[in-house]
C-alpha positions as CSV (number, residue, x, y, z in Angstrom):
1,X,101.9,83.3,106.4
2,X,102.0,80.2,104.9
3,X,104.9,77.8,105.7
4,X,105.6,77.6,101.7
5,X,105.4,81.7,101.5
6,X,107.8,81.6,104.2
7,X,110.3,78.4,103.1
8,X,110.3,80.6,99.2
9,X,111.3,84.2,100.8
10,X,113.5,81.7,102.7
11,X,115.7,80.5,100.2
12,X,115.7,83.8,98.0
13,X,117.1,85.0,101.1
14,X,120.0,82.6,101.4
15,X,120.5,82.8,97.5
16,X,121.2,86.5,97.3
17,X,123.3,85.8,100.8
18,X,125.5,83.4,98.7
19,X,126.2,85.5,96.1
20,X,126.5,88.5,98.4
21,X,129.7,86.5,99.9
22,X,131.1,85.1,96.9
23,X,131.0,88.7,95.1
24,X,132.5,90.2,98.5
25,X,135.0,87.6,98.1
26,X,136.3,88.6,95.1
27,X,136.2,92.1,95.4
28,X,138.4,91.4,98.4
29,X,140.8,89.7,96.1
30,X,140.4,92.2,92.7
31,X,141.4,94.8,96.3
32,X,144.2,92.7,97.3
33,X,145.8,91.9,94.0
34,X,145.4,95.3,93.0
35,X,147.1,96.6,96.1
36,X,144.4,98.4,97.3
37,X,143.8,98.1,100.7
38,X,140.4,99.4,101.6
39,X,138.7,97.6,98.6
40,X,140.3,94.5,99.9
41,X,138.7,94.8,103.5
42,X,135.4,96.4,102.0
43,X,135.6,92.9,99.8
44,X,136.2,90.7,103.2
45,X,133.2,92.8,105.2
46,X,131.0,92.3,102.7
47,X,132.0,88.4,102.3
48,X,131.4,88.3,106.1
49,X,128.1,89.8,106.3
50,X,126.9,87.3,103.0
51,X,128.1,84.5,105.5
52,X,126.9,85.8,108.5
53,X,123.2,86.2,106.6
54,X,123.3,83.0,105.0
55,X,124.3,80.9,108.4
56,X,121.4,83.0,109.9
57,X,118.4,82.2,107.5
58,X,120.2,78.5,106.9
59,X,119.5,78.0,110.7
60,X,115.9,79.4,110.2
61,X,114.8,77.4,107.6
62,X,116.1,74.4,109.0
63,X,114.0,75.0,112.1
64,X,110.9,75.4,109.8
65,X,111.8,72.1,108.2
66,X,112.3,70.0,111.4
67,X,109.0,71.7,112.5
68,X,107.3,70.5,109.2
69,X,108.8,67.0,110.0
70,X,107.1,67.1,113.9
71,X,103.8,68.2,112.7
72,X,103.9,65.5,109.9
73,X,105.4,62.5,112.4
74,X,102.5,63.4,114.3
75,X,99.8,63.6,112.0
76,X,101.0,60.2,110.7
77,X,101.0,58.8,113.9
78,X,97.8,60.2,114.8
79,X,96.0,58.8,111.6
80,X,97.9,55.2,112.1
81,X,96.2,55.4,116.0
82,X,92.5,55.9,114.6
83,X,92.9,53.0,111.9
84,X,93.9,50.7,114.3
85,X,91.3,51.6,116.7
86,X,88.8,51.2,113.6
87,X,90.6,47.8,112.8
88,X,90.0,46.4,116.3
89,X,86.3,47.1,116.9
């Protein structure tokens, strides 16, 4: 797959994670304003597992990035090698 593929299903990921959390989160608060207990910890579970799947694929795609960064220092590096072996014949 494609590292762009995988960088786009990447952040669509961590974007429906973020708003997994912040709608857990206020369900948790509609629960405990209301009084209502098990809303209020369905509203914190939820909020965890958004957080706890946006951490995860935050981790992930940073990995891919610094990968991307290796791969580029060391194409760049590689190119800048041959011109100066080109420069000094």
């Amino acid at each position: 797959m494609p590292h762009r593929i995988a960088r786009m299903r990447i952040d669509e990921t961590i974007t429906a994670a973020n708003s997994t959390t912040v709608t857990g989160a206020a369900a948790g608060v509609a629960g405990w304003a209301m009084s209502v207990n098990w809303i209020g910890l369905l509203g914190l579970l939820v909020a965890v597992v958004g957080f706890l799947t946006s951490w995860h694929y935050q981790r992930k795609r940073y990995r891919l990035e610094a990968e991307n960064h290796e791969r580029a220092r060391l194409e760049h590096e590689a190119r800048m090698r041959a011109i100066q072996e080109r420069c000094e014949r």
